[in-house]
N, C-alpha and C positions, 0 to 999 in steps of 0.2 A: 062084961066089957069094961076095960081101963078108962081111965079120963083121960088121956092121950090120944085112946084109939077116937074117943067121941069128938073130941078138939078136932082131929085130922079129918076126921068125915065130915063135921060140920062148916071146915076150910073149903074141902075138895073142890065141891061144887060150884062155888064163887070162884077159886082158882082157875078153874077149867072155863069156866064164862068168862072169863077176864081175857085169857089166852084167845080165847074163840073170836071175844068182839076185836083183838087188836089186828090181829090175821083180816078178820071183815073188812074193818077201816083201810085198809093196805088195797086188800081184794077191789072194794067198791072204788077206790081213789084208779087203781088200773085199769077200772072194766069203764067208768065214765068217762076215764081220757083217752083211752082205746078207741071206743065206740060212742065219741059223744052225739047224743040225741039233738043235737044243733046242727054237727059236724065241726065244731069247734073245740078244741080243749082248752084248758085253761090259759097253756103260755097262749094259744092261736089269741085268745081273745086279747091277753096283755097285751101283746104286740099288734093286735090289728085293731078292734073295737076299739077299747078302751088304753091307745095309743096314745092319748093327746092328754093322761091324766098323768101328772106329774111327781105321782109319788110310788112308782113301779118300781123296783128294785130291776136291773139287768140279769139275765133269763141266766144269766151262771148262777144266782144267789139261791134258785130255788132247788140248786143241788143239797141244799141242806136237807130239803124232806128226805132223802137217804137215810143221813144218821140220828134225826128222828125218829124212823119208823124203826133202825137199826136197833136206836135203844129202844124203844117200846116193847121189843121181841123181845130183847134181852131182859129189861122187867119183870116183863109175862112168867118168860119161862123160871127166871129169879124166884119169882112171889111162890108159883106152883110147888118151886123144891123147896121155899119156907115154909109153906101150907102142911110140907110132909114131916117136916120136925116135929119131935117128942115137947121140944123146950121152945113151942114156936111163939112164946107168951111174950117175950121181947121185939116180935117185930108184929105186933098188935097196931102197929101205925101205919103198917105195911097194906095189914088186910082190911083197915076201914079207908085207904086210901081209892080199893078196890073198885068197890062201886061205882067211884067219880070217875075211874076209867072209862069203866062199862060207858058209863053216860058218855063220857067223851067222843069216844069212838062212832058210835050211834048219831052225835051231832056233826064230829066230821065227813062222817059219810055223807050226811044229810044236806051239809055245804055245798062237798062237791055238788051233787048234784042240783041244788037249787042254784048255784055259780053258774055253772054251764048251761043250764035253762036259760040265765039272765034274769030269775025273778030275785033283782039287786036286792029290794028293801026285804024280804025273806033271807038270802041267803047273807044280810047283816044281822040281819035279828039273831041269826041260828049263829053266827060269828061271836056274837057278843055273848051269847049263851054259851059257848064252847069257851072261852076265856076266861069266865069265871068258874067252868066246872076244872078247868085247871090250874086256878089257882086253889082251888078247895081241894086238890089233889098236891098241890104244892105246898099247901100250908099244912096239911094231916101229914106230909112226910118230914117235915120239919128241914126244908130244905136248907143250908148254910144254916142253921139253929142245934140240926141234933149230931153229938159227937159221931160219926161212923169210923170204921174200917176203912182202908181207902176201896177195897172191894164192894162195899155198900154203896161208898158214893158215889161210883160207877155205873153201879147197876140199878141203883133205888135213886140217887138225886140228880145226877148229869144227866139222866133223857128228861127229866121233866124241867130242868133246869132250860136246856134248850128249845124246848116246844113253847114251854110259856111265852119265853123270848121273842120264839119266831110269830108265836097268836100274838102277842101284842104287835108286833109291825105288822101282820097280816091286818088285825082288828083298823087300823090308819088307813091300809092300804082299800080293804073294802068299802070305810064311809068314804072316801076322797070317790073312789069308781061314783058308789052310789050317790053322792052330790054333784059330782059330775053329769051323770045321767037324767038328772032333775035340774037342768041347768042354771044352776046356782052359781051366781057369778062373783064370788067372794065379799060381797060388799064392794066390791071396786078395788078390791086390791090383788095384786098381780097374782097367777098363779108360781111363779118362782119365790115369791115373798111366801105364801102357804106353806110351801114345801118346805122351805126353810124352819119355818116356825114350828111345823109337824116334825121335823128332823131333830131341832131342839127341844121338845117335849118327849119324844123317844129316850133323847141323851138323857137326857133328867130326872126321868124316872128311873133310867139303867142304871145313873148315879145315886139313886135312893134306895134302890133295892141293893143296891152293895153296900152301902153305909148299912143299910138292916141286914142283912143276910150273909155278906162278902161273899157275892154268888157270882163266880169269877165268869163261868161260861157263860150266864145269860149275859153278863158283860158285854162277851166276846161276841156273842148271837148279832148284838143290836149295832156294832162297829162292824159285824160285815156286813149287815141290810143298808151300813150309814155309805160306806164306802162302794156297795152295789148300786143303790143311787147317784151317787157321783161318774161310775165308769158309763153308766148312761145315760146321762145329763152332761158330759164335757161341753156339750155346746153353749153349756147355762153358768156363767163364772160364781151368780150367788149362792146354787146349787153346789156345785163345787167346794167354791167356801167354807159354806157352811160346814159340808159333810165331814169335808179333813179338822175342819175347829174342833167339832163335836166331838172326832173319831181318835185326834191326839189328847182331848180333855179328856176323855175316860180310857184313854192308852195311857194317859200321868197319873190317875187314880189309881190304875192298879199297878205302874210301877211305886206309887209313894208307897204303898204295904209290902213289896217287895223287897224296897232299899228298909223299911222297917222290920222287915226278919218277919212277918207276920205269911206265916207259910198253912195254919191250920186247914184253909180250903185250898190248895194247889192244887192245879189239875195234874 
């Protein structure tokens, strides 16, 4: 037997797990909000339970998990046909990326359904665990670091570009629920003033990971969760505010690289 054919076999089978657990995560995300075991799904709760916590994006934002899951298929299926190359020794960052999928998936699944349950301080825990197995997915693909094709970058950095993005505003959104539910009363400070300041921490980091990375779409990720807070908060002017400050500050960061000709991560 060649050393290609052994490379290809010893891919496959991670391949096809990889492909399996992303289908899952999709599968279990539809079968719990289908049929949630409360009778709640996730937006029901946004909007009814956990109404009164101030840091919910408005229920269009969560159209993102679409394109999401859209790329994660698209990965899957990516990695499987790099799995089948003779010369697949070049996207070696592809297939130890692999793994931290598997796990991902596995912990999103596990969210949902500890979410819809409402046992909060579990499904933060399993929150916080899924955000770092994706950034150890984000950092082994060498997101805005390693030169690709724009075809790579599409299919290997833009979904995980956007997921990390969205887990971290999720990662906000779950401890706010879960301090909420533990009636934690800010120290005495308002909860508009919170929001604000979690809104600004979002920005801040979006603004540090593009100075590291010029990772234009999580950018982009974290100016529409800034700006889905704002469409459902109009009633709250500091809310507001803030959202559009933050949401034109890092609209000016990535025009300053624009007007600089600095095109290498263009979407």
């Amino acid at each position: 037997m060649s050393l290609p054919s052994v490379s290809y076999l010893s891919k496959r089978p991670l391949a096809i797990a990889t492909l399996i657990a992303t289908f899952g995560a999709i599968g279990a995300n539809f079968w719990f909000n289908r049929f949630p075991p409360q009778g709640k799904t996730i937006a029901e709760l946004a909007n009814t339970t956990y109404a009164d916590v101030l840091f919910i994006p408005a229920s269009y934002a969560f159209a993102i998990w679409g394109l999401i899951y859209c790329g994660l298929i698209a990965f899957s299926f990516y990695q499987l046909k790099l799995s089948q190359l003779k010369l697949s020794q070049r996207y070696e960052f592809v297939f130890q990326a692999r793994p931290w999928l598997i796990l991902a998936c596995i912990l999103q699944s596990l969210w949902v359904y500890t979410f819809i349950q409402q046992f909060l301080a579990t499904s933060t825990a399993i929150m916080a665990a899924l955000l770092l197995t994706i950034m150890q997915c984000y950092r082994l693909l060498g997101v805005g670091q390693k030169t690709l094709s724009n075809r790579d970058r599409w299919l290997l950095h833009y979904p995980f570009s956007i997921y990390l993005a969205w887990i971290s505003v999720a990662t906000i959104v779950n401890v706010s629920i879960l301090l909420y539910e533990t009636g934690w009363n800010g120290w005495g400070i308002a909860a508009p003033i919170w929001t604000s300041i979690m809104m600004g921490i979002a920005a801040l980091h979006a603004g540090a990971v593009y100075q590291q990375r010029h990772d234009r779409a999580y950018v982009l990720v974290v100016i529409w969760a800034l700006i889905a807070l704002v469409v459902r908060y109009l009633a709250l002017p500091l809310i507001v505010g803030s959202g559009i400050i933050f949401s034109l500050g890092l609209l000016g960061l990535l025009f300053l690289d624009i007007v600089k000709g600095d095109r290498q991560y263009d979407l």
